[in-house]
C-alpha positions in Angstrom: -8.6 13.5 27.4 -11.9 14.7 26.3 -12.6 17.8 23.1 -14.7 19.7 21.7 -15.1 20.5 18.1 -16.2 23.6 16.7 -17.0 23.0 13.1 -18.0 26.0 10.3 -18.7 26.0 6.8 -17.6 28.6 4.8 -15.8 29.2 1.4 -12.6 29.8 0.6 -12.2 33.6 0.6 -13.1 33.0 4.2 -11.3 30.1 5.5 -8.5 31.9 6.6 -10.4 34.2 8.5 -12.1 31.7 10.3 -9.0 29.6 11.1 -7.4 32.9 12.8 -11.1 33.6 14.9 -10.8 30.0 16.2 -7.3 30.1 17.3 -8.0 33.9 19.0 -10.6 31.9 20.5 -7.9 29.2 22.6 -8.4 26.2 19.8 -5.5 23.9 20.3 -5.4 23.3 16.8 -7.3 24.0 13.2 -7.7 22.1 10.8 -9.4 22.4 7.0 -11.2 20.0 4.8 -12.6 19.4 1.5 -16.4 20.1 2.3 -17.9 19.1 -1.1 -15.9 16.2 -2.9 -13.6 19.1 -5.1 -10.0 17.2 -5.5 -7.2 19.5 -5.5 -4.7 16.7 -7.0 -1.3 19.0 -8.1 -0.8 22.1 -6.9 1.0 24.4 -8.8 4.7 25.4 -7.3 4.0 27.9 -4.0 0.7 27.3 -4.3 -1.2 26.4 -1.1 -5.0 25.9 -2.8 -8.0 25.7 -0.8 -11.7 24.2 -1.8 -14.4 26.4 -2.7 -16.7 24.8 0.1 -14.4 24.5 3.3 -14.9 22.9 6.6 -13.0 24.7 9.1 -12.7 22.5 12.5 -11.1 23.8 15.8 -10.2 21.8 18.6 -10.9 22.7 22.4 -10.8 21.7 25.5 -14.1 20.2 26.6 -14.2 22.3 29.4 -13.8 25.4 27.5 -17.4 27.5 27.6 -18.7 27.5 24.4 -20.5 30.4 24.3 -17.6 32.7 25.7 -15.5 31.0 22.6 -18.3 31.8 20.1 -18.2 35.7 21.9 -14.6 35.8 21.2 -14.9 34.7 17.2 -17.6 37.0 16.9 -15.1 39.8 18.5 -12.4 38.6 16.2 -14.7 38.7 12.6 -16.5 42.1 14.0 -20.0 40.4 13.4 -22.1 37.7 14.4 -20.7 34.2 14.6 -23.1 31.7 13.4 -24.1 28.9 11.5 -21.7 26.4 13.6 -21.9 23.6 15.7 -20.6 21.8 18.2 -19.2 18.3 18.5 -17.9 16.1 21.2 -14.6 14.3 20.3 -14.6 10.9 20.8 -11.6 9.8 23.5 -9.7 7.1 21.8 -5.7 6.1 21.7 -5.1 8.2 19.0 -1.7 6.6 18.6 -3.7 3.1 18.1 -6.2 4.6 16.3 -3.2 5.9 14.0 -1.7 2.5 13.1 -5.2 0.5 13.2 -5.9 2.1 9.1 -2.2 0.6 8.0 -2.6 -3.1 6.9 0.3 -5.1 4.8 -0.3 -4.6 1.0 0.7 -7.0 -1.7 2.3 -5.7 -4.5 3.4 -8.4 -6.5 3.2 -12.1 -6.4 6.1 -12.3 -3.8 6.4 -8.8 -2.9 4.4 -7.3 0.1 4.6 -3.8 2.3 3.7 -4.7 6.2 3.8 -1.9 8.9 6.3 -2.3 11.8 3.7 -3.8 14.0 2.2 -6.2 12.0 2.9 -9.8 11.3 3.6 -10.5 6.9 0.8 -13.0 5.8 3.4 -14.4 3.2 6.6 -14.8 5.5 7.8 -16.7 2.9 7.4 -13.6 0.4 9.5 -10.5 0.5 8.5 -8.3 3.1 9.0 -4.4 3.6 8.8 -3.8 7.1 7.9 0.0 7.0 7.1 2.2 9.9 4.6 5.1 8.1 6.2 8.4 8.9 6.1 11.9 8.0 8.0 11.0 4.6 5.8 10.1 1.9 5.2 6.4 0.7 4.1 3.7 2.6 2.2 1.4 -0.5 -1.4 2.7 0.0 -1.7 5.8 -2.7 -1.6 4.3 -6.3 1.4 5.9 -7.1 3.7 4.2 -5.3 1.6 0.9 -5.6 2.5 0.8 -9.5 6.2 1.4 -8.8 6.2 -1.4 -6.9 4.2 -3.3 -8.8 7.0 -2.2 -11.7 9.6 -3.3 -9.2 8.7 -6.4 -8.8 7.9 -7.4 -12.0 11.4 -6.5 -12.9 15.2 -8.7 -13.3 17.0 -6.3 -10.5 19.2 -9.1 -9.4 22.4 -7.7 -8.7 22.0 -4.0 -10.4 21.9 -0.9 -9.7 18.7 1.6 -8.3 18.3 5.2 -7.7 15.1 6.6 -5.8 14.6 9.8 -6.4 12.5 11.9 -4.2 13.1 8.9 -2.0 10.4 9.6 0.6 10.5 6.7 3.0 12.8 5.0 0.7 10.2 2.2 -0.2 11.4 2.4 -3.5 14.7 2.1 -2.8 14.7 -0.8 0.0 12.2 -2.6 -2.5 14.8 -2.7 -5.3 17.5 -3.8 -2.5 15.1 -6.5 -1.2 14.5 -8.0 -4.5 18.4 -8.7 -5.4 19.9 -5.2 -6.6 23.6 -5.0 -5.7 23.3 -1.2 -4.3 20.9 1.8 -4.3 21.0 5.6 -4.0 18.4 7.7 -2.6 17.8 11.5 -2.6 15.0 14.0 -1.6 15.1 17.8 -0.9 13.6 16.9 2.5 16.0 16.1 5.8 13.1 13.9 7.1 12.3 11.9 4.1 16.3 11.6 4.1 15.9 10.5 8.3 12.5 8.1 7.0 15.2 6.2 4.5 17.8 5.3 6.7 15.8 4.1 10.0 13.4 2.1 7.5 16.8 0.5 5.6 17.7 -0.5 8.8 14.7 -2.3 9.9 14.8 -4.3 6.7 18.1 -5.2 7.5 20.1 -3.1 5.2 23.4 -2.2 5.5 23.4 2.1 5.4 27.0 1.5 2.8 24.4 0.0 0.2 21.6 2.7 0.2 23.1 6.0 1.2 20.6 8.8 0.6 21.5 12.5 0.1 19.6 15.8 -0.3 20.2 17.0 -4.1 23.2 19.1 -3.5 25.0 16.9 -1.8 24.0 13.7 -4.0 27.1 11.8 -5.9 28.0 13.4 -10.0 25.8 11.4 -12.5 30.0 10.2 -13.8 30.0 8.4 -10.4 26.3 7.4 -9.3 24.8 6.5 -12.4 21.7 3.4 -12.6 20.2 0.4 -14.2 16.8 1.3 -12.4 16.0 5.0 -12.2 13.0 5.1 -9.7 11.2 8.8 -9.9 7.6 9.2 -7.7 7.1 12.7 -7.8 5.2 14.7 -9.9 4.3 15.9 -13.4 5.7 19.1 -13.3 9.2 18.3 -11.5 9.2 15.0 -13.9 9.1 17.4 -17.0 11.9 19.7 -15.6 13.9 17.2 -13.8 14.2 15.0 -17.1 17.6 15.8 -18.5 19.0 15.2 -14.7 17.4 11.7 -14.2 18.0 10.6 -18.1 22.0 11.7 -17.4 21.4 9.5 -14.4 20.0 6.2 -16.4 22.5 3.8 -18.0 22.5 3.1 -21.8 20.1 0.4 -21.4 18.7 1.3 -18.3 15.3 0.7 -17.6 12.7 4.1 -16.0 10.0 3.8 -13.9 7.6 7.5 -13.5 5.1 8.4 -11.5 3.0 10.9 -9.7 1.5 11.3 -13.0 -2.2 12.0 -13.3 -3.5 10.4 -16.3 -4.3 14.0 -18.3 -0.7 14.3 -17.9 1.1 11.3 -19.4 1.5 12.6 -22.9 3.4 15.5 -21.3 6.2 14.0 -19.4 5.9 11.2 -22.2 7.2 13.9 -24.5 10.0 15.7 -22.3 11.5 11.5 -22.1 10.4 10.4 -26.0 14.1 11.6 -27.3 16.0 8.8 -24.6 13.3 6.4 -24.0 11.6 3.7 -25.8 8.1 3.2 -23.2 6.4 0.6 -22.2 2.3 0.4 -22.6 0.8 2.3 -19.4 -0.2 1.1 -16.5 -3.3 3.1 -15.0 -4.7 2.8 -11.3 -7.5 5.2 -10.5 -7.0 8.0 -11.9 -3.2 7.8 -11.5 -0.4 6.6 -14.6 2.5 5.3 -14.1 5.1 5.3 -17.1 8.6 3.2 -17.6 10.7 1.9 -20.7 14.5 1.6 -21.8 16.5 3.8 -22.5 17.7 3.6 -25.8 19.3 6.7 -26.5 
């Protein structure tokens, strides 16, 4: 099916504005982009930040009239609308489109991340057959590159994981792939939660050994404790969550962070230093991730 685009720069005391005149308008959907390279990279909590040069974009039918839909913005602002433009939408399999930008992603030297659809290059290797959801990880941002990266750098032959903020419970299947006995996942979202179990079991895992759980619900630290604490999320949860997932980490245990912007390692380094002995960084774009022992 064919669309049109209608496509306005503005700023961000106005972006909302705009967004609501589009879909008064009949646009089937809005969306809003960066319009001038300005990375918003952790927002603060209940924040939903916008860029001070924004692209606002609605979608319409291509049959709609244009200039009656431009009328009707210009009704809803109470002034002239100008300034936009018009696009046509390519028609494409947007489904086919979707999965044409995931490619498998080597990790480690016998460690690889291959969509459902495609076929491993190193069959020999261990594979993680994921299907890219709604959850979050699937290999391609940085931060969950280094954990894997970590992961498979690491002895996890027959120990013990925990994922926390599990995602699509790369992390998790990973550590189970590689030879740990048994991991735990948990995430305050029921769909990362849903993302963990279906991807366990295309990898062939039984549920028994990687049961997830939202937070409430998850095991005491007295009975689901771990060698491997696995924690992407971010700098500011890291910071506050750090007595939890220390209480969490065997004597001995070894800690893998991230989400962590480089500016912010020395922070979460110092809400760990009393437990942990650390390992140098490692640094990919401008991302850090962060592990060690703990010793204490």
């Amino acid at each position: 099916m064919p669309w049109l685009q209608l496509r306005v720069n503005t700023t961000r005391d106005q972006a909302e504005k705009i967004e609501n005149a589009l879909l008064f308008a009949g646009a089937v959907s809005v969306t809003l982009e960066d319009n001038a390279d300005q990375p918003i990279l952790e927002p603060g909590l209940g924040e939903t930040p916008l860029w001070d040069q924004t692209l606002v974009t609605g979608l319409f039918d291509a049959e709609v009239d244009t200039g009656v839909t431009e009328a009707k913005v210009s009704s809803y602002l109470c002034e002239l609308f100008t300034g936009a433009r018009w696009e046509q939408l390519e028609d494409k399999d947007w489904e086919r489109e979707w999965m044409s930008h995931y490619k498998p992603i080597q990790c480690g030297d016998n460690l690889w991340i291959c969509p459902s659809w495609c076929e491993s290059p190193a069959p020999e290797a261990v594979n993680i057959m994921l299907d890219p959801g709604l959850a979050f990880g699937t290999g391609t941002h940085p931060t969950t590159f280094l954990c894997l990266q970590w992961l498979a750098s690491e002895p996890v032959q027959g120990k013990t994981a925990i994922d926390y903020g599990c995602g699509s419970g790369i992390l998790g299947i990973a550590a189970l792939l590689l030879g740990a006995d048994r991991a735990l996942g948990t995430d305050i979202d029921p769909q990362a939660l849903i993302a963990s179990r279906d991807n366990a079991v295309r990898n062939g895992i039984d549920p028994e050994r990687f049961p997830v759980y939202l937070p409430e619900k998850t095991p005491p630290a007295s009975v689901a404790s771990a060698d491997i604490m696995l924690a992407n999320i971010l700098a500011g949860p890291l910071v506050e969550l750090a007595p939890q997932l220390i209480e969490r980490t065997k004597l001995g245990g070894r800690i893998c962070l991230s989400g962590i912007l480089a500016s912010q390692a020395e922070r979460v380094k110092a809400a760990y230093s009393q437990w942990i002995d650390f390992d140098a960084d490692a640094q990919k774009e401008e991302w850090v991730r962060l592990s060690g022992t703990r010793a204490r």
